[in-house]
C-alpha positions in Angstrom: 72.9 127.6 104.9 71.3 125.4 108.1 68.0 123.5 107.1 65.3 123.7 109.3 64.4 120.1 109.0 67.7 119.8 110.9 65.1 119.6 113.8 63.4 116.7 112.3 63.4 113.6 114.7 66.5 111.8 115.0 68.6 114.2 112.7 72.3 113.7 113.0 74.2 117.3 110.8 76.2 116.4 108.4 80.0 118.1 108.5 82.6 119.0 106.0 81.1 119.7 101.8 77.5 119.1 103.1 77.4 120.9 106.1 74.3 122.5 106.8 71.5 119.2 105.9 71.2 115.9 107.9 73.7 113.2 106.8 71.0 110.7 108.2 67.9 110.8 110.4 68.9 107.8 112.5 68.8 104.7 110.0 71.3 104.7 107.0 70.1 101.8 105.5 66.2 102.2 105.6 66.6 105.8 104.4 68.6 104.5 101.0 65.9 101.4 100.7 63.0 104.3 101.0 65.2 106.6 98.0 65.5 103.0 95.7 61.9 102.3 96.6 60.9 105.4 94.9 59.8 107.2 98.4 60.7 110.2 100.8 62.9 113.5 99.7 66.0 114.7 99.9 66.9 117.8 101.9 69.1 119.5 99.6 68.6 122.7 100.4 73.0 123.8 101.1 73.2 123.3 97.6 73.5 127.2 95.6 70.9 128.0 93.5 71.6 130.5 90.5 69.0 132.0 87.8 69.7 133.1 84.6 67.4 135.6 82.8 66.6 137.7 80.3 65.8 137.3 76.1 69.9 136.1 75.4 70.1 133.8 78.3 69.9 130.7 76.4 72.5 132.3 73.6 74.9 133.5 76.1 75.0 130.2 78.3 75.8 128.7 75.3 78.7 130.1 74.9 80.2 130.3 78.4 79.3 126.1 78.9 80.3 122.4 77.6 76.6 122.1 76.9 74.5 122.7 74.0 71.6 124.7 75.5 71.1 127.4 72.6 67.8 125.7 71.6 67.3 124.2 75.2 63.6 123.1 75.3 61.7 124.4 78.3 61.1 121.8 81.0 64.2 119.7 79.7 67.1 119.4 82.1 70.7 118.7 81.1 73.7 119.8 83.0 76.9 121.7 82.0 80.8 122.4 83.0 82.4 125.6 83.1 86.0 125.1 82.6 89.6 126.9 83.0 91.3 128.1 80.1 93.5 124.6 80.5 90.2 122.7 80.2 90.1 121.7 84.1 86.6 121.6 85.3 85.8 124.6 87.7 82.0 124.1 88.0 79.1 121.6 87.2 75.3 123.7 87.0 72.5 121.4 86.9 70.0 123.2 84.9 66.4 123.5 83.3 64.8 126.4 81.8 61.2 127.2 82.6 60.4 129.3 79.6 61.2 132.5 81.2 64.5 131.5 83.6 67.0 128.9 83.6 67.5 127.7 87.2 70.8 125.5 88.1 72.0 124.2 91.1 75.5 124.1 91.9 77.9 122.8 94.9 77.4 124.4 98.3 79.1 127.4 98.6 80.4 127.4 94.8 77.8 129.8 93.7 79.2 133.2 94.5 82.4 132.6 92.3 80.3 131.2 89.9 78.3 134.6 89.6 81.5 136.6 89.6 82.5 134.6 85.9 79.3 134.9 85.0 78.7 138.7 85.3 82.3 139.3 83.9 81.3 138.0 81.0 77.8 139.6 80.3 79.3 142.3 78.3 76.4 143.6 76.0 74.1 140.7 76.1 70.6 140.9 77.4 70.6 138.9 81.2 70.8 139.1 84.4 72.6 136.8 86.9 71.2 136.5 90.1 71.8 134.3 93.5 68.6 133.1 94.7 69.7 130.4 97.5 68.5 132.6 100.0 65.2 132.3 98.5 64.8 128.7 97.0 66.1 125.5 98.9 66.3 122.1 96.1 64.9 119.3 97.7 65.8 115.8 95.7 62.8 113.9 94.5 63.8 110.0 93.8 63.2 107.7 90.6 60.0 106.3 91.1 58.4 108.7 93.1 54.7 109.5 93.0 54.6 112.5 95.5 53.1 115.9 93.4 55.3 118.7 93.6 53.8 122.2 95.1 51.7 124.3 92.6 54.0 126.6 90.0 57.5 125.1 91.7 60.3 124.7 89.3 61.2 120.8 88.9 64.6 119.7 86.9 63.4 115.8 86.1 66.1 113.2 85.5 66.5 109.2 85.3 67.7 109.7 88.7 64.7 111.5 90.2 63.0 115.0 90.2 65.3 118.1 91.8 62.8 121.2 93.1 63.2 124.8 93.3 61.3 125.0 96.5 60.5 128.2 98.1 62.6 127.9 101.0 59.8 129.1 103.1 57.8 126.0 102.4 60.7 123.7 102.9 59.0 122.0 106.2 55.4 122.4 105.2 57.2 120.1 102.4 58.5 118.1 104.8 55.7 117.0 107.0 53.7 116.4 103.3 56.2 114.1 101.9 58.4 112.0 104.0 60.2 110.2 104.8 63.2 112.3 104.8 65.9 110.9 103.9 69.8 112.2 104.6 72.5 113.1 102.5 74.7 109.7 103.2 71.9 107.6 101.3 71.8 110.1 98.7 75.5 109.7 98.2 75.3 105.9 98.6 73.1 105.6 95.5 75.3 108.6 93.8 78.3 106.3 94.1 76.4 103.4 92.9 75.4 104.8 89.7 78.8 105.9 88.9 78.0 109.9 88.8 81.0 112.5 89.4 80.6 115.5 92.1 82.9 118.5 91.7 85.2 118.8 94.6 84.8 115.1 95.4 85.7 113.1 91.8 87.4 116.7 90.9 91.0 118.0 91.6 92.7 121.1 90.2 93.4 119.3 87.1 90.3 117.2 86.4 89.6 116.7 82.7 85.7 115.6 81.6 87.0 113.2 80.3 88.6 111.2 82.9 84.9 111.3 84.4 82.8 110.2 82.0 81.0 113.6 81.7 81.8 113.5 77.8 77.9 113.6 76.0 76.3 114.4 79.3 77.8 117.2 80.2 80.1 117.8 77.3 78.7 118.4 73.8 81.5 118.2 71.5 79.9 119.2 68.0 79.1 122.4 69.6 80.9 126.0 68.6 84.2 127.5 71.3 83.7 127.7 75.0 86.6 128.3 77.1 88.8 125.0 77.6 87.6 123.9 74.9 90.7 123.4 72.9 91.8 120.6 75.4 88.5 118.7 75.1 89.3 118.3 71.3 92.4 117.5 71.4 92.3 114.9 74.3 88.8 113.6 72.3 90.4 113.4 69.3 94.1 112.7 69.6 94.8 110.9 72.9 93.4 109.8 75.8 93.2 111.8 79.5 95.8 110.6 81.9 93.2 109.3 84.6 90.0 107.5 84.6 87.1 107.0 87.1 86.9 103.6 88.2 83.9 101.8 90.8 85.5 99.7 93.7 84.4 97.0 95.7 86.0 97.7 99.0 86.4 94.7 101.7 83.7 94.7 104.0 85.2 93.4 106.8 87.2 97.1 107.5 85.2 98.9 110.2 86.0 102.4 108.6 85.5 103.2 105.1 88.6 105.2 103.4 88.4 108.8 103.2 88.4 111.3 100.5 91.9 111.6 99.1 93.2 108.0 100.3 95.8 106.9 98.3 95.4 103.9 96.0 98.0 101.0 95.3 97.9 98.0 93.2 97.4 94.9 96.5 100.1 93.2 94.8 102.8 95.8 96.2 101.7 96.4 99.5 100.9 99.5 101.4 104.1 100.9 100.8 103.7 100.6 96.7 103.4 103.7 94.4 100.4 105.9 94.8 98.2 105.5 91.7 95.4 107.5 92.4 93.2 108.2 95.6 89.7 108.0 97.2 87.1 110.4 95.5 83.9 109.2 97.3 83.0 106.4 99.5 79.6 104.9 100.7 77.8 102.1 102.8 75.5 100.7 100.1 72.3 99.0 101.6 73.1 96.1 99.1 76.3 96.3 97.7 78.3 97.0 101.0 80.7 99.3 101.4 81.8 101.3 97.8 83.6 103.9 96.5 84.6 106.1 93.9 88.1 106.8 92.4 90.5 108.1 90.0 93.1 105.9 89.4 96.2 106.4 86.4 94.9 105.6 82.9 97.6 102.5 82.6 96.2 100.8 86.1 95.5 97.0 84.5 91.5 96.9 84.5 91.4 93.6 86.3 94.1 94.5 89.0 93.3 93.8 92.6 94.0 97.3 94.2 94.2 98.8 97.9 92.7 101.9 99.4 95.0 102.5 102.4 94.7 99.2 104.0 91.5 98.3 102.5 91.0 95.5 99.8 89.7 96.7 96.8 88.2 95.2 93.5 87.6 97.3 90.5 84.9 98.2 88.0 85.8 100.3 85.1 83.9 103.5 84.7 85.8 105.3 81.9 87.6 102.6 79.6 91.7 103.1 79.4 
């Protein structure tokens, strides 16, 4: 869906996953200072935004999700997988319940096939599955911030900052109350810097949790059997997955960052040395330079000097070998 504050001075749309919000509003770097300061919002109102109601909500979603959310306290947030039968991750919700709903927000676009697991597997239980992203934008709140959200507005509070439900009526009555705004490139920047996975960004076709870190937040393994999770136990338990996320230093002296999916070579055999992994996300950081995300093979030596493409690349471990 386009935002309206895509008419916001000096707006510049974002294109590709996050099409539809600004990926800046004319100054990278002051917008990410402004989201580590603990000031302006975040329009993120492409994202999908599913409820969940009805007396077995909470019972059902615990079985259909990595998560332990059976006794989920209202007002808490937590966020869940849904996984293939091979235990690949399919979707990530970001959820809260506010007593009466639970609310999660998912990737642009995702929620449709989201719904249609969902609803096949209602059977007899008492809920109902609805879309509501034509109704409610989420607009990103940062650590730190002391701006009061609207009157009876659903808010899903984290370390990282407070995510709204926002009526997406008063999404620029919002706007003109509590800027700056800030675009989606800063809130990736400080996404990448914390080391937090985005499905379809850190995620393939095969993706395990575990090669994410997602284990404990995401994934609550003394729970009872959700789909996939046989693999989750066994990798847990009796090996280790075949990737792992790792944080990367890239050289800042390249004028273009490396995209998504750019393959990743140990420096010490060129650009024409075996692919080990590739590109997930990458970022200008107000303070750290240019970074980036990747998933790199399990066995990749944890102090190796690396390349992405013909960039320069120092590591920082994410998940251990």
């Amino acid at each position: 869906m386009k935002s309206p504050l895509l008419f916001l001075t000096g707006a510049v749309a974002a294109e590709g996953h996050d099409e539809g919000v600004a990926a800046h509003y004319g100054d990278l770097f002051r917008e990410q200072r402004a989201l580590a300061d603990g000031t302006g919002f975040v329009d993120l109102s492409h994202r999908g935004v599913v409820t969940v109601t009805g007396d077995d909500r909470l019972s059902w979603l615990h079985l259909l999700l990595t998560q332990h959310v059976s006794e989920l306290p209202a007002g808490q947030a937590t966020e869940a997988l849904i996984l293939s039968a091979h235990g690949h991750i399919e979707h990530a919700l970001y959820l809260v319940d506010d007593g009466e709903s639970v609310w999660a927000h998912v990737e642009p676009g995702t929620q449709e096939a989201l719904i249609g697991y969902l609803e096949s597997m209602k059977f007899f239980y008492r809920v109902e599955v609805a879309d509501r992203t034509g109704e409610f934008a989420v607009v990103h709140l940062p650590a730190g911030s002391i701006a009061e959200p609207p009157k009876g507005v659903v808010v899903r509070e984290t370390p990282h900052g407070r995510d709204l439900f926002l009526p997406r009526a008063g999404l620029e009555s919002f706007a003109a109350e509590h800027g700056p705004a800030a675009g989606i490139l800063a809130y990736e920047a400080l996404r990448v810097e914390t080391h937090r996975p985005r499905v379809g960004f850190e995620t393939d076709h095969r993706t395990l949790p575990h090669e994410l870190g997602w284990i404990g937040s995401a994934v609550h393994l003394q729970k009872g059997c959700y789909r996939g999770q046989e693999t989750v136990a066994r990798v847990h338990n009796l090996g280790k997955p075949p990737r792992r996320l790792v944080f990367l230093h890239l050289d800042g002296s390249e004028v273009h960052l490396p995209g998504h999916g750019t393959p990743v070579r140990l420096a010490s055999d060129g650009e024409e040395g075996r692919q080990l992994g590739f590109i997930t996300t990458s970022a200008r950081h107000h303070e750290l330079g240019p970074i980036a995300l990747a998933l790199v093979k399990r066995n990749v030596p944890v102090d190796a000097e690396l390349l992405a493409g013909d960039t320069a690349a120092a590591q920082e471990p994410v998940v251990e070998p």
